[in-house]
C-alpha positions as CSV (number, residue, x, y, z in Angstrom):
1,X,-18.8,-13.4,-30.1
2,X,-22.2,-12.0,-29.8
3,X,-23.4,-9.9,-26.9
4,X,-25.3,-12.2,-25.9
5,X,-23.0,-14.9,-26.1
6,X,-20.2,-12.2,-24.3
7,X,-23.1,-11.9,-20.8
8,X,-23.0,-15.7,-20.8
9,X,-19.3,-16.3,-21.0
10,X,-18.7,-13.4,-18.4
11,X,-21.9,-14.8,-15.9
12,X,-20.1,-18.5,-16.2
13,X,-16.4,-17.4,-15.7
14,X,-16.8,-14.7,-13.1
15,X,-19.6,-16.1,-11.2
16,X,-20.7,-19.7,-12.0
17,X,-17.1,-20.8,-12.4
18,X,-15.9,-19.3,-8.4
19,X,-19.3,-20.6,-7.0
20,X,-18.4,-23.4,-4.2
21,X,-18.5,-26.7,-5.9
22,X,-18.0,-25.5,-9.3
23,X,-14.0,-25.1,-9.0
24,X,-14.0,-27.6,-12.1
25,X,-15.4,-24.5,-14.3
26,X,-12.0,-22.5,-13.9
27,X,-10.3,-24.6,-16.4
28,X,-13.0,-24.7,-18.8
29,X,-12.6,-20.5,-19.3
30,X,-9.3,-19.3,-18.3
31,X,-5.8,-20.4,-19.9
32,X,-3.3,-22.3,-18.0
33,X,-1.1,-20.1,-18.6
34,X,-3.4,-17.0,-17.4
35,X,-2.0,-13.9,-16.6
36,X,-4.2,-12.2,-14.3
37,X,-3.4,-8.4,-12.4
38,X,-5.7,-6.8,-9.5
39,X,-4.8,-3.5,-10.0
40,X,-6.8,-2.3,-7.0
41,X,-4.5,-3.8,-4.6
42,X,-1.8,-4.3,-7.3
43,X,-1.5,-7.8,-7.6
44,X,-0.8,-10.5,-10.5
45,X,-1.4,-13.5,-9.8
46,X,-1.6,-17.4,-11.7
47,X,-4.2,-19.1,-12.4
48,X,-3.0,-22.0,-10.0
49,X,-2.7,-19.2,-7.5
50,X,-6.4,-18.0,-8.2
51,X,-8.0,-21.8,-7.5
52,X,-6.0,-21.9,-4.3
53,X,-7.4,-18.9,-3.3
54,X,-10.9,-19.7,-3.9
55,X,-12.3,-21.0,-0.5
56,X,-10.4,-18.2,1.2
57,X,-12.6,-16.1,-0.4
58,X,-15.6,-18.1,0.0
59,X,-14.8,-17.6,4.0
60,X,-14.4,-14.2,3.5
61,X,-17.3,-13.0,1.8
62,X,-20.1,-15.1,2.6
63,X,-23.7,-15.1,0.6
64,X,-22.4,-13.4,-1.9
65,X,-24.6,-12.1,-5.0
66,X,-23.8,-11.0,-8.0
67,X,-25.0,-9.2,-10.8
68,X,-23.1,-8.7,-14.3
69,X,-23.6,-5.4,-16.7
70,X,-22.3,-3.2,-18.7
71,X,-20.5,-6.1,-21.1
72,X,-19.0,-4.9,-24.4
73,X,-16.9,-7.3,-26.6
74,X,-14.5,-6.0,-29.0
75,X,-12.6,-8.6,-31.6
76,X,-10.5,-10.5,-28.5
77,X,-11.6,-8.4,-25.9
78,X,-14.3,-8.3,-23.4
79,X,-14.9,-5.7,-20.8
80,X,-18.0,-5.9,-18.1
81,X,-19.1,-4.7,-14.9
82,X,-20.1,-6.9,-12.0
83,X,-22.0,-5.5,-8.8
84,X,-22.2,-7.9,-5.7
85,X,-23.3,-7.8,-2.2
86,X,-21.8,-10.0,0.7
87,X,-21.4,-10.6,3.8
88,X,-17.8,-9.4,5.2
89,X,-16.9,-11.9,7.6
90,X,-13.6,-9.6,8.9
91,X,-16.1,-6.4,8.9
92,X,-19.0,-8.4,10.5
93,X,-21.0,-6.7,7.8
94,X,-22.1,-6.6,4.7
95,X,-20.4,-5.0,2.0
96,X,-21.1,-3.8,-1.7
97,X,-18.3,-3.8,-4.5
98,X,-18.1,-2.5,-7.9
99,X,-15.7,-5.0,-10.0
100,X,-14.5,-3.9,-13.5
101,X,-13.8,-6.6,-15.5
102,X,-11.5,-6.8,-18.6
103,X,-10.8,-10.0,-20.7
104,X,-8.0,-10.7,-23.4
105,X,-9.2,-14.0,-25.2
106,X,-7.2,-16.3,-26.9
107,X,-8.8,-19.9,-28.1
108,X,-12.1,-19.2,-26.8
109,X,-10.2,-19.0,-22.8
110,X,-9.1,-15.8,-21.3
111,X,-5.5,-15.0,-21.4
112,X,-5.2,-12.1,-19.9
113,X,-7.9,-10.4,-16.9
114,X,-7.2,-7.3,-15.3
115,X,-9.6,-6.2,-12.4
116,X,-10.2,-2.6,-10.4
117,X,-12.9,-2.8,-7.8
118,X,-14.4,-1.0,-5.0
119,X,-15.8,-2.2,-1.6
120,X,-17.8,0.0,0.9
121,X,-20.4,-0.8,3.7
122,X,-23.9,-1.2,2.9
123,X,-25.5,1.2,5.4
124,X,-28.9,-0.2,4.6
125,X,-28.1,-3.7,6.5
126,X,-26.5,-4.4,9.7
């Protein structure tokens, strides 16, 4: 995979595919059989469990943007940086997180994704 090819896929399965009304994308990047861990709140989760969870999130963090950088494939593997701004509905504020992304591919579909992120206020909006 190029680099150019590895900002596309990461854009379209972080971003595109979890964008409200594009739920169908999930299956298109991730295996069924995903295994996915949050290690900032030390989590695993399934995929099936991930597209349940989907509009929760969307309630959560509303408007959300975000930007992807920092991506670096290696043969299977694909590691990449997301930075994205919302609005914290629990907070009644907006927020900014840092999400480090890494990808084990198998079949063109990620296998495995562990995540670490950060989330702190954004003192230049209220």
């Amino acid at each position: 995979m190029t680099n150019e090819e590895a900002i596309k896929f990461a854009f379209n399965s972080y971003v595109r595919a979890f964008e409200a009304g594009n739920e169908h994308m999930i299956d298109q990047y991730f295996a069924a059989d995903l295994a996915f861990r949050n290690h900032s709140v030390a989590k695993s989760s399934s995929l099936n469990e991930i597209k349940a969870s989907v509009l929760k999130v969307h309630q959560k963090y509303q408007n959300l943007k975000s930007v992807i950088k920092d991506v670096v494939v290696e043969g299977n593997r694909m590691a990449f940086r997301a930075e994205q701004h919302a609005f914290f509905v629990p907070d009644d504020g907006y927020v900014n997180m840092d999400v480090m992304n890494l990808y084990t591919l198998v079949d063109g579909k990620v296998k495995e994704w562990r995540l670490w992120f950060t989330q702190h206020a954004d003192s230049k909006e209220s």
